[in-house]
C-alpha positions in Angstrom: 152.6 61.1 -35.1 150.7 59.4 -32.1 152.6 57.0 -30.6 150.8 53.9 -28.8 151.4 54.7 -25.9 149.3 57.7 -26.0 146.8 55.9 -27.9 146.1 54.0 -25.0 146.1 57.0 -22.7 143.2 58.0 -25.0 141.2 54.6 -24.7 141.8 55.0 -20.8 140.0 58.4 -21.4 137.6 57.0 -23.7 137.0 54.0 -21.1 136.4 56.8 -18.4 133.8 58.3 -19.5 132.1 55.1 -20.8 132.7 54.1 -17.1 131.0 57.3 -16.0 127.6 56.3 -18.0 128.7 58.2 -21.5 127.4 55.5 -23.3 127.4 57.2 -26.4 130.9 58.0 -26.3 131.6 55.9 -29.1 130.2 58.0 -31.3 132.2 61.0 -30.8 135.6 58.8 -30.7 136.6 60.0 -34.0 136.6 63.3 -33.0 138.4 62.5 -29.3 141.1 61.0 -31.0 141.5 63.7 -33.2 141.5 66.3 -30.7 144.4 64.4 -29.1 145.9 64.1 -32.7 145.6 60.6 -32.6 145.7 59.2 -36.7 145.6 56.3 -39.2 146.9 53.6 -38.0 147.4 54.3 -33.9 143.5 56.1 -34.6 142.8 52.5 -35.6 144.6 50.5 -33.0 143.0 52.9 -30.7 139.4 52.2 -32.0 139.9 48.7 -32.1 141.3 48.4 -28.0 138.4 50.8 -27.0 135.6 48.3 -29.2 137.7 45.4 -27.9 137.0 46.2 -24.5 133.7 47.3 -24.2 131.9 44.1 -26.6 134.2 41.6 -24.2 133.6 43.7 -20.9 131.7 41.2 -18.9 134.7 38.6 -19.6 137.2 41.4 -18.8 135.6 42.6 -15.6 135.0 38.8 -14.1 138.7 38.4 -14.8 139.9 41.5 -12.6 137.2 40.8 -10.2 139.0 37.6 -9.6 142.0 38.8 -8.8 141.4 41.7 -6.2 142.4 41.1 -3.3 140.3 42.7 -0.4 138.6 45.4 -3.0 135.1 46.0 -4.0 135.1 46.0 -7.9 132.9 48.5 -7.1 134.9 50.8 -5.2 138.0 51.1 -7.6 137.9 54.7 -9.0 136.8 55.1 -12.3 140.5 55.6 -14.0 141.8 52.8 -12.1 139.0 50.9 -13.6 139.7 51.9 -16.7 143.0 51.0 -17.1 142.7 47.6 -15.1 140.0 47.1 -17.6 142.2 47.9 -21.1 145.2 45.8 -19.8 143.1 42.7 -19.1 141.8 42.9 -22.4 145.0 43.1 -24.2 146.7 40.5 -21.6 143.5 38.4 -22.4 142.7 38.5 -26.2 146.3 40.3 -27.5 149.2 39.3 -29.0 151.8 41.4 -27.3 153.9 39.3 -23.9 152.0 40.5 -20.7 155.1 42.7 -19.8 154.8 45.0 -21.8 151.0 45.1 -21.2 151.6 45.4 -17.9 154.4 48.1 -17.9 152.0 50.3 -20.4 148.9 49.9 -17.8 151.6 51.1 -15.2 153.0 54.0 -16.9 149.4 55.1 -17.8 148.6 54.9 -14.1 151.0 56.7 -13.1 149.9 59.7 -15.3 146.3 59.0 -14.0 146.0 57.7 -11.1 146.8 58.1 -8.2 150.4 57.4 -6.0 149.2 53.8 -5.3 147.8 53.1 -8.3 151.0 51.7 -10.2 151.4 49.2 -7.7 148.0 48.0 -7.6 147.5 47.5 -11.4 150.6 45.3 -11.7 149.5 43.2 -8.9 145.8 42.5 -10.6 147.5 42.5 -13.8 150.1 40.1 -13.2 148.0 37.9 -11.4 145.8 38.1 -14.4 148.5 37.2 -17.0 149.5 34.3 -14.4 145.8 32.6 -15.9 146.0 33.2 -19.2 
């Protein structure tokens, strides 16, 4: 059984390539999340973070936008993006405390991303939670 935490290493994935103009990958979700064995209720939790994101993403990016620091929103790469993007929207419209947002978006940067990325997430993202 899928545990959350590799639920939300799937939405990251998902989140990717919707970041990488797959705009249609919503519709092959189900099957992404199969593939990754991904079912019932994480597939659900899952769905929800990935539909969560993308219908507040304009609320989601202004908020990390507003808390980088000498960065181009446009020049974060795409998994760092992607990740920045899930925790804000958990830190901004979850119920879950913002540490435990935060140390998931870390450990899923650290399997993506790259040796700085860790470091940079929790800085947007705390600074994010710090707002809320």
């Amino acid at each position: 059984m899928a545990t959350r935490h590799q639920a939300r290493m799937a939405v990251v994935s998902l989140l990717y390539a919707y970041d990488l103009g797959n705009q249609t990958i919503a519709d092959f979700s189900d099957e992404i999340l199969e593939e990754k064995k991904i079912r019932n209720k994480q597939r659900d939790f899952a769905l929800d973070l990935f539909k969560g994101v993308t219908e507040h993403l304009a609320q989601v990016d202004e908020a990390i936008v507003k808390h980088l620091k000498d960065w181009d929103f446009d020049r974060l790469g795409s998994i760092e993006r992607a990740t920045l993007r899930l925790g804000a929207y958990e830190i901004m419209f979850g119920e879950l405390d913002s540490a435990v947002i935060i140390n998931e978006a870390i450990e899923v940067a650290k399997a993506f991303g790259s040796e700085q990325s860790p470091k940079f997430i929790n800085g947007v993202l705390d600074a994010i939670s710090r707002d809320k």
